[in-house]
PAMARLUM-138845 format. One record per residue (C-alpha): x, y, z. Coordinates in steps of 0.25 Angstrom, whole numbers, plus 5000, padded with zeros to 4 digits. Example, Ala and Ser with C-alpha at 12.3 -4.5 7.8 and 13.67 -1.06 7.14 Angstrom:
2
<east = 5049&north = 4982&up = 5031>
<east = 5055&north = 4996&up = 5029>
//
This chain:
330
<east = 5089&north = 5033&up = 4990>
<east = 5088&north = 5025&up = 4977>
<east = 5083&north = 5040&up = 4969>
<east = 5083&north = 5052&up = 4976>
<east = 5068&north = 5059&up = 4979>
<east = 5073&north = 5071&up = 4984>
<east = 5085&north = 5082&up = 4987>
<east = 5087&north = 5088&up = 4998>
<east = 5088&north = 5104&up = 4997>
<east = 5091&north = 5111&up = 5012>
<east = 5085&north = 5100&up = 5019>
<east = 5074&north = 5097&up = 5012>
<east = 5069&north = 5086&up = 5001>
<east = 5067&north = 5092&up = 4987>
<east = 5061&north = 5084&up = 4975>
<east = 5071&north = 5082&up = 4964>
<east = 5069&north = 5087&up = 4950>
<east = 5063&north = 5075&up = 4942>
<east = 5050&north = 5076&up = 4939>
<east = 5049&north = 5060&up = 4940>
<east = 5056&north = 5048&up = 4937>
<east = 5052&north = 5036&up = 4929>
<east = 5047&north = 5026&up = 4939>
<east = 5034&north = 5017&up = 4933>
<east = 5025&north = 5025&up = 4943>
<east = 5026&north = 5039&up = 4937>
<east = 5013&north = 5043&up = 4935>
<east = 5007&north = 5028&up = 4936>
<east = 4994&north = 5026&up = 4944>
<east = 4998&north = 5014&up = 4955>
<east = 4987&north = 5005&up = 4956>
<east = 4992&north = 4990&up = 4958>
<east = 5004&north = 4984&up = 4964>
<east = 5004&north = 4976&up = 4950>
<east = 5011&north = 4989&up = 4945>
<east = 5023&north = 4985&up = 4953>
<east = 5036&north = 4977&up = 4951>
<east = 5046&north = 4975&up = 4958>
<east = 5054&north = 4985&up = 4953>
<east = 5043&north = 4996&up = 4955>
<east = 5042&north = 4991&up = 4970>
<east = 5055&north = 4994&up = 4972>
<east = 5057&north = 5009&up = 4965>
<east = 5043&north = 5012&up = 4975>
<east = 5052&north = 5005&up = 4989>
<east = 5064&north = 5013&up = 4983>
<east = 5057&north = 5028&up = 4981>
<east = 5048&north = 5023&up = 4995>
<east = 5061&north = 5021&up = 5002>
<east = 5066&north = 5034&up = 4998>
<east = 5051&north = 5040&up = 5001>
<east = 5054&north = 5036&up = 5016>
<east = 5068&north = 5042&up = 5015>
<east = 5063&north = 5056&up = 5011>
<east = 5052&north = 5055&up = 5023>
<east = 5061&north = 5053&up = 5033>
<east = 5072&north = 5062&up = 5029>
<east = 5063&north = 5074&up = 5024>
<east = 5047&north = 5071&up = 5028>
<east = 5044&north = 5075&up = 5014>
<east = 5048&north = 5080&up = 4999>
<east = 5041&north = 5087&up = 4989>
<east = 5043&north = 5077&up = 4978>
<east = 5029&north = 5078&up = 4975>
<east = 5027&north = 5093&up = 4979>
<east = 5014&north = 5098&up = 4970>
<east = 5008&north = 5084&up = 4967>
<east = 4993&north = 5080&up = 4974>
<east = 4989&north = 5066&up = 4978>
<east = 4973&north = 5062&up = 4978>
<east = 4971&north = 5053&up = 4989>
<east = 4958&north = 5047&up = 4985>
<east = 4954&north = 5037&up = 4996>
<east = 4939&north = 5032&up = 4994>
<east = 4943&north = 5022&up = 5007>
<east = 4948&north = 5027&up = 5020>
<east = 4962&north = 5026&up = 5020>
<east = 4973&north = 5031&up = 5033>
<east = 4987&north = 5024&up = 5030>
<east = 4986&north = 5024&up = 5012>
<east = 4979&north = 5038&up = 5011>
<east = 4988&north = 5046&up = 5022>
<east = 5002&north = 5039&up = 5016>
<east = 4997&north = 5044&up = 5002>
<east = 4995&north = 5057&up = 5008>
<east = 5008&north = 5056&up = 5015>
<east = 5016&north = 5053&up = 5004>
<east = 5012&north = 5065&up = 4996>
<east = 5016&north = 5075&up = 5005>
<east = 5028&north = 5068&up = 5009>
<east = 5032&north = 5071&up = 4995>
<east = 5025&north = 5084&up = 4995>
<east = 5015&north = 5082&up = 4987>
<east = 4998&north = 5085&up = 4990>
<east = 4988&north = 5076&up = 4993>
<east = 4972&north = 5077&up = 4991>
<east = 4963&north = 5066&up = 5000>
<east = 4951&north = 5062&up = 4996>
<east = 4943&north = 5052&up = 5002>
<east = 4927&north = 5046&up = 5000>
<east = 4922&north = 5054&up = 5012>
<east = 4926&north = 5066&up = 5010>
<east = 4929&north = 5066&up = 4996>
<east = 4913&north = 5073&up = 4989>
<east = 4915&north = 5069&up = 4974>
<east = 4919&north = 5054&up = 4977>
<east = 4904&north = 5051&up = 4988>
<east = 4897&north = 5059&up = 4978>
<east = 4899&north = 5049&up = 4966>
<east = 4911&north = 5052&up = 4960>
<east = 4918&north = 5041&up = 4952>
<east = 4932&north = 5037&up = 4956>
<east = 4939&north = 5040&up = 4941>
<east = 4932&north = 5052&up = 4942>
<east = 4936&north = 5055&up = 4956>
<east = 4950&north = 5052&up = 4953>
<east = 4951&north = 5060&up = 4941>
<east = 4946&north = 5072&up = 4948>
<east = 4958&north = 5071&up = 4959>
<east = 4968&north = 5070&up = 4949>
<east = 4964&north = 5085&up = 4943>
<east = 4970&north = 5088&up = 4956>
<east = 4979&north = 5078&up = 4960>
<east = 4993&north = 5070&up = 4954>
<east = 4990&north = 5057&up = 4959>
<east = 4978&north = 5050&up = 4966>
<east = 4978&north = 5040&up = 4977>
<east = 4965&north = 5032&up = 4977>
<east = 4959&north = 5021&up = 4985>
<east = 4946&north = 5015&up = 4982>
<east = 4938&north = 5004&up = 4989>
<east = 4936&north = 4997&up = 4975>
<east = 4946&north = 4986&up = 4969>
<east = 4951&north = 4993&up = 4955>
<east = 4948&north = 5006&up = 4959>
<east = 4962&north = 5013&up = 4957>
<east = 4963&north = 5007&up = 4944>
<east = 4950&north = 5012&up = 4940>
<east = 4951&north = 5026&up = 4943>
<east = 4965&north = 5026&up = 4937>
<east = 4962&north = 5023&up = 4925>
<east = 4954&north = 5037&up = 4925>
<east = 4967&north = 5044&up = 4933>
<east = 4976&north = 5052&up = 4925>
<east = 4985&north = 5055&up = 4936>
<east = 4992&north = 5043&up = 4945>
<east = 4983&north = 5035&up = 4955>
<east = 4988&north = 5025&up = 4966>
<east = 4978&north = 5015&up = 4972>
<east = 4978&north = 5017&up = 4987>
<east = 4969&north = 5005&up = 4988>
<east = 4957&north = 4998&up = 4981>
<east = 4948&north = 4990&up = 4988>
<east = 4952&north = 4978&up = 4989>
<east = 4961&north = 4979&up = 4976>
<east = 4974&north = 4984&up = 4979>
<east = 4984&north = 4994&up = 4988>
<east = 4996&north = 4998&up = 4980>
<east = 5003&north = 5006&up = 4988>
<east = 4998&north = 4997&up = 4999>
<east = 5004&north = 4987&up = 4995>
<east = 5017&north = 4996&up = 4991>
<east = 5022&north = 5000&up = 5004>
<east = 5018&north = 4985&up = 5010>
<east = 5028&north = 4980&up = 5001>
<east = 5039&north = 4992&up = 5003>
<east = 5037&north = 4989&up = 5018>
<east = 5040&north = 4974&up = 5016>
<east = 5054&north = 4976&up = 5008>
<east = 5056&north = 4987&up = 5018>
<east = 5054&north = 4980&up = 5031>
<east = 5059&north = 4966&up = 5026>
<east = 5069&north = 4971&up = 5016>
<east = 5065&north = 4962&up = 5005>
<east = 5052&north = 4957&up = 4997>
<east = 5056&north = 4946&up = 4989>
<east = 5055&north = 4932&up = 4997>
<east = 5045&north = 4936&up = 5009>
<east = 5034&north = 4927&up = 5013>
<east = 5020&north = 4936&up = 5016>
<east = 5008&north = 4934&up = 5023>
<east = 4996&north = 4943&up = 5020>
<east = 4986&north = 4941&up = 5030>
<east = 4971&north = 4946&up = 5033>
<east = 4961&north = 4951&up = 5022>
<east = 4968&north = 4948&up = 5009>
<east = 4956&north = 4949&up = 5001>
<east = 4952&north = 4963&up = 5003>
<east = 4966&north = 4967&up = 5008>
<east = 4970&north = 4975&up = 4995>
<east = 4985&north = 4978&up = 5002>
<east = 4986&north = 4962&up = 5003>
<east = 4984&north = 4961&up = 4987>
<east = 4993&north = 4972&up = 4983>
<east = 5005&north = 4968&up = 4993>
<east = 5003&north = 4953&up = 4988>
<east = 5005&north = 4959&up = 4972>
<east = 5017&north = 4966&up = 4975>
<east = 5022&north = 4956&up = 4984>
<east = 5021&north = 4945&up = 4970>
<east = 5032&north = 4953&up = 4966>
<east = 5041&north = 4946&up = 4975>
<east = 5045&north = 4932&up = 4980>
<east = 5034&north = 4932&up = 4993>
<east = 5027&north = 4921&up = 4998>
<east = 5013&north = 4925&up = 5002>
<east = 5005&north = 4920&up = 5012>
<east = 4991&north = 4924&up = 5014>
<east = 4982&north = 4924&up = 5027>
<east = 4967&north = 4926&up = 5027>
<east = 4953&north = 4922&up = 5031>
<east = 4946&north = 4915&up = 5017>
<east = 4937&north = 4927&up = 5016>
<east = 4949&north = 4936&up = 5014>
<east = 4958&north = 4927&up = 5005>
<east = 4968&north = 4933&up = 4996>
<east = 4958&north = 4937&up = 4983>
<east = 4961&north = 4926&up = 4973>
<east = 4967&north = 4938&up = 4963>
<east = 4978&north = 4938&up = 4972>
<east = 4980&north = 4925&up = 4974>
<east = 4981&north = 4922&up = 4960>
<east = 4992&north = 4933&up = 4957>
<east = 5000&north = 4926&up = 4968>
<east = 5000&north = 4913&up = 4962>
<east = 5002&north = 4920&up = 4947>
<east = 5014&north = 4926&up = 4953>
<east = 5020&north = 4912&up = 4959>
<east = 5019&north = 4917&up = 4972>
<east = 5018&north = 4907&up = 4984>
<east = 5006&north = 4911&up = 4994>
<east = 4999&north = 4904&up = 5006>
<east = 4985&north = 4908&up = 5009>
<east = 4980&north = 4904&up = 5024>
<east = 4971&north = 4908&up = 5036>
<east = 4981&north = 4911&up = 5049>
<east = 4996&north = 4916&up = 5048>
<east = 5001&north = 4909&up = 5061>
<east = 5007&north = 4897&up = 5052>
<east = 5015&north = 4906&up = 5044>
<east = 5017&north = 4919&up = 5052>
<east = 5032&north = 4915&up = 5056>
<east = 5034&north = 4913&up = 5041>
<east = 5030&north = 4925&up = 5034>
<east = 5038&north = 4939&up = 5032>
<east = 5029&north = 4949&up = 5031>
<east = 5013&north = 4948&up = 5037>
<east = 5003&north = 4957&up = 5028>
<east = 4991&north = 4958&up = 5037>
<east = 4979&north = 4965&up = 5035>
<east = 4964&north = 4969&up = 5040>
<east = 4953&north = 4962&up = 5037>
<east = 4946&north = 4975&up = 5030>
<east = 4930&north = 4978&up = 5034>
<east = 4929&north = 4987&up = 5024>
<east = 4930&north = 4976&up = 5014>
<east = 4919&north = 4968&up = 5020>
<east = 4902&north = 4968&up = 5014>
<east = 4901&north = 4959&up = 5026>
<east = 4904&north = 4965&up = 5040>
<east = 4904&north = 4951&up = 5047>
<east = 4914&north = 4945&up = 5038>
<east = 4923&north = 4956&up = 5043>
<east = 4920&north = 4954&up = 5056>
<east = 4926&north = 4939&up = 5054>
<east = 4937&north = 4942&up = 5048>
<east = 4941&north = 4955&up = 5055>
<east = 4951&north = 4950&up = 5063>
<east = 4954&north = 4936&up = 5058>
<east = 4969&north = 4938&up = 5060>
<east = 4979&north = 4946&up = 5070>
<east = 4992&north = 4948&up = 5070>
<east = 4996&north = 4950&up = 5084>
<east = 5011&north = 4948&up = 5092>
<east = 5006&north = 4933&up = 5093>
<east = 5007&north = 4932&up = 5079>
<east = 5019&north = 4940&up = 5077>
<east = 5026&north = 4931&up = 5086>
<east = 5027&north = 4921&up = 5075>
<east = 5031&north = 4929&up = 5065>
<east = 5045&north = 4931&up = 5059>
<east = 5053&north = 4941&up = 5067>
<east = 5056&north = 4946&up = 5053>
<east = 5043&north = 4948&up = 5046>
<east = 5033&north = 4960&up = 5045>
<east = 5017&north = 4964&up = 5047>
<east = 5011&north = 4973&up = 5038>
<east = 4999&north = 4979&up = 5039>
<east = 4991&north = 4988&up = 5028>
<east = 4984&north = 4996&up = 5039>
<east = 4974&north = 5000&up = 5045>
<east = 4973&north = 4985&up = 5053>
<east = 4962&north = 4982&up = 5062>
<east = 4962&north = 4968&up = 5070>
<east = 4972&north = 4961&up = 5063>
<east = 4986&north = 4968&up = 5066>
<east = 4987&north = 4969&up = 5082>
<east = 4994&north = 4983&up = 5086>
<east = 5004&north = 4974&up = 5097>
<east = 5011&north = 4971&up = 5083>
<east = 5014&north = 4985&up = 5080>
<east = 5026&north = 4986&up = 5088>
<east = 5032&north = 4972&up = 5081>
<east = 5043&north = 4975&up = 5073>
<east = 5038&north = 4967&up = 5062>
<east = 5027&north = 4977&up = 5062>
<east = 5028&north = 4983&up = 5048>
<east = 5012&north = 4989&up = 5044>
<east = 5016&north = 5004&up = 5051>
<east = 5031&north = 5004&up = 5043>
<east = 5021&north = 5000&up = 5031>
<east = 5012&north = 5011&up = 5034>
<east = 5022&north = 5021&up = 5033>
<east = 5030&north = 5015&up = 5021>
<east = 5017&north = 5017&up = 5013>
<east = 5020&north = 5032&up = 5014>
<east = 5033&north = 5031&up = 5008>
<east = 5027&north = 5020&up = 4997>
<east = 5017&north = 5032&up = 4995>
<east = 5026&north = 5042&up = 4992>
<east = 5035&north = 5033&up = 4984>
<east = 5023&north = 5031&up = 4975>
<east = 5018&north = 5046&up = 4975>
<east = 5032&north = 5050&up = 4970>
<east = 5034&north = 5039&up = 4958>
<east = 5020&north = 5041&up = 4954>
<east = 5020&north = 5056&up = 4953>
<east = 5035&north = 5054&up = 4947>
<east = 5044&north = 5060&up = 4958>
<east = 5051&north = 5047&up = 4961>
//
């Protein structure tokens, strides 16, 4: 392992002394992938792969033994919330779940910096998703302790977007000179905008697929072509599936919708099934952000090239790599 996280004292994995090391993220909030190089992509892959070594080897540590995580989701959330969750007491830490349900403060009125300023009395670090675009960056501005964006409408998904790239240069063993599809709502699909940032920093051909009504924002597009990167934008993938090394695909969401009929059009414009997949490179991958719907046929679970379950369970070791840096223990 490039730095070692823990010892091991009869059997059993024990944090080492330092109280943190100087890494860019102690203490940082992480809210965009523009935060990220190259470089700082590479330390979170290195500390993530040593995350996974520490799960299989010992199931937990106590790295972060006495810390508290707030889990504030305002959207239901399955795969980030319970990976956040997991990740903390993989490293022996606490977590706190709050949710717009169940949580009294929040559906009686309560303000989001006020919200999040109250968790933090109790807390060392807050996980926040919110339905509106720029609401992470808002409330932390009013956060004295770190805050990660789990999710903002249709704004970013960091960490999302973190793990989707780490499982890229894991499955493929590279990132530089790869050609990407990204198919399905791209307008909405805030996992689509962060993965394509982070991606800029590399030599990658893109090459977006999608109805008109779920284009690429124009935002994006223009970053693309600030950054010289070369991009397609067209309605069906067959033209280029044999070409492509990694597929990108994701739901059309409802929950995005003001017009229920509109999503009923556009529910199931594309499916990636084995017909599809018998085109495509023996070589290449799918993702998936999860949860999908009509878009991603279970008969393509079992391909190899398969990747969005590996990717679910790399976010838990991304999670944890992040948790630790942040709260200086990595």
């Amino acid at each position: 392992m490039t730095q070692e996280l823990v010892t091991q004292v009869n059997g059993a994995p024990r944090a080492l002394p330092a109280d943190h090391v100087e890494n860019g993220f102690f203490q940082q909030h992480i809210l965009s992938v523009r935060q990220f190089d190259r470089d700082k992509l590479q330390y979170i892959h290195r500390v993530a792969n040593e995350m996974r070594s520490l799960v299989r080897r010992f199931g937990k540590a106590n790295l972060l033994d006495g810390k508290i995580l707030a889990n504030l989701f305002y959207e239901p959330s399955t795969r980030t919330s319970s990976s956040f969750q997991a990740a903390m007491l993989r490293l022996g830490g606490r977590t706190i779940s709050i949710n717009e349900v169940h949580y009294s403060s929040v559906t009686k009125g309560e303000s989001l910096p006020d919200t999040v300023r109250t968790l933090e009395s109790y807390c060392d670090l807050t996980v926040l998703r919110h339905p509106q675009k720029g609401a992470s960056a808002l409330a932390a501005q009013y956060a004295r302790k770190p805050l990660i964006n789990a999710g903002d409408g249709a704004g970013e998904h960091p960490t999302q977007a973190l793990l989707d790239i780490y499982t890229i240069e894991d499955d493929l063993g590279r990132l530089d000179g790869l050609r990407v599809a990204m198919m399905g709502d791209l307008r909405y699909g805030r996992t689509v905008h962060s993965l394509t940032r982070l991606l800029c920093l590399y030599d990658t051909q893109f090459t977006f697929v999608s109805p008109e009504a779920l284009r690429l924002p124009a935002e994006i597009r223009e970053e693309l072509e600030a950054s010289g990167h070369r991009y397609a934008e067209q309605r069906e993938l067959e033209d280029t599936i044999g070409e492509i090394d990694v597929l990108y695909v994701t739901r059309v969401q409802k929950e995005r919708f003001e017009d229920p009929e509109q999503y009923e059009q556009l529910k199931d414009v594309y499916v990636v099934d084995p017909e599809l997949m018998s085109h495509a490179k023996q070589d290449m991958i799918v993702m998936h952000p999860l949860p999908r719907v009509y878009e991603l046929s279970m008969e393509v679970d079992d391909d190899p090239r398969a990747a969005y379950f590996r990717q679910m369970e790399n976010g838990m070791y991304i999670r944890m790599a992040l948790l630790a840096a942040v709260l200086g223990k990595a």
